[in-house]
DRENROLO-455900 format. One record per residue (C-alpha): residue number from 0; x, y, z. Coordinates in Angstrom, 2 decimals. Layout:
BEGIN
    nr        c1        c2        c3
   NUM         X         Y         Z
...
***
This chain:
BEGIN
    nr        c1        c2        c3
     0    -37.42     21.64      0.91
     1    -40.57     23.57      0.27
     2    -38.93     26.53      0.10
     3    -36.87     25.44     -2.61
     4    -39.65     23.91     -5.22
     5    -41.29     27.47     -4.32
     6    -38.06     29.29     -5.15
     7    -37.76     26.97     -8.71
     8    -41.41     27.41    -10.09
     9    -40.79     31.00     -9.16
    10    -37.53     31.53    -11.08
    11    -39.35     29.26    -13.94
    12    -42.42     31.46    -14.11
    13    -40.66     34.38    -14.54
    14    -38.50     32.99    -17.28
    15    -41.49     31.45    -19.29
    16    -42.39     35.09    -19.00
    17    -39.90     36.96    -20.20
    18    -39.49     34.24    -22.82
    19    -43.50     34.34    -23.89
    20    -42.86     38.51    -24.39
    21    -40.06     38.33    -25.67
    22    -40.66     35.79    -28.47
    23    -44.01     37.92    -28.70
    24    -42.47     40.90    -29.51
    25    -39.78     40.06    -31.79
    26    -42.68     38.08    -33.87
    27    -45.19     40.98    -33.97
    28    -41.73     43.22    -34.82
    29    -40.67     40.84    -37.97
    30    -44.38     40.40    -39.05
    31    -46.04     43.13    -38.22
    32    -49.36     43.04    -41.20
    33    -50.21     39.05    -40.04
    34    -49.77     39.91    -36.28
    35    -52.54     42.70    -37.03
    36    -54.73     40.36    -38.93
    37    -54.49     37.51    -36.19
    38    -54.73     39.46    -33.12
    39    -58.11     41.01    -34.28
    40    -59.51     37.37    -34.09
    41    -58.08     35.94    -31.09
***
């Protein structure tokens, strides 16, 4: 049983992941000027 709850926040940390960079990079791709401006402050 503990395996398995290991085995799913596993598999959903990895997705949340790939989801966080990918979303990331598309947005900094499509706007590239306000990404600049934003990331200089955060």
């Amino acid at each position: 049983m503990g395996n398995a709850v290991v085995n799913t926040l596993i598999a959903a940390g990895i997705v949340f992941a790939i989801g966080c960079g990918w979303f990331t990079h598309i947005q900094s791709r499509g706007r590239r000027s306000r990404a600049a401006a934003g990331s200089d402050g955060g």
